[in-house]
C-alpha positions, -999 to 999 in steps of 0.1 A, spaced: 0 0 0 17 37 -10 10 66 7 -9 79 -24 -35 55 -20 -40 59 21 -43 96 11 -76 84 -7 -87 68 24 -108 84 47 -97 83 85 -123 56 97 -109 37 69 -72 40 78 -79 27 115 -98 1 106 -67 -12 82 -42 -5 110 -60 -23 134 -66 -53 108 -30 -55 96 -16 -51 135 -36 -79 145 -23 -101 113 9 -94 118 10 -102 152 -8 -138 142 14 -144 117 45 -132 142 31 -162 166 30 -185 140 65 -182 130 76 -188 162 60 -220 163 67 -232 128 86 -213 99 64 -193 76 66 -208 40 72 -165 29 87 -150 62 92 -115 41 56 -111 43 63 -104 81 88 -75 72 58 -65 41 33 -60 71 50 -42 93 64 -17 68 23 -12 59 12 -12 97 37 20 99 24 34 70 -8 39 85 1 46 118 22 77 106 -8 85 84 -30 84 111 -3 107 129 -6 131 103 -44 128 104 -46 139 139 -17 168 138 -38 186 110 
């Protein structure tokens, strides 16, 4: 996801994204510990979008 399209989003949208991805990371975080992921990048993929929205959601409030 690029920034371009979470400025689309509206701000109900972006939280509901960030809490969505935050708790699939975190599932897919306690899976890996238990057995390795067949795609482990995808852990590094969701956390690099969980921060995109939680900046964006920084900004959000700031302005």
């Amino acid at each position: 996801m690029t920034t371009a399209e979470l400025k689309k989003l509206s701000s109900e949208e972006v939280g509901t994204q960030y809490r969505n991805l935050k708790t699939e990371l975190l599932d897919l975080k306690r899976k890996h510990r238990l057995s390795p992921l067949e795609n482990p990048m995808r852990i590094a993929a969701l956390r690099k979008d969980v921060a995109r929205l939680a900046t964006e959601l920084t900004q959000r409030s700031k302005n």
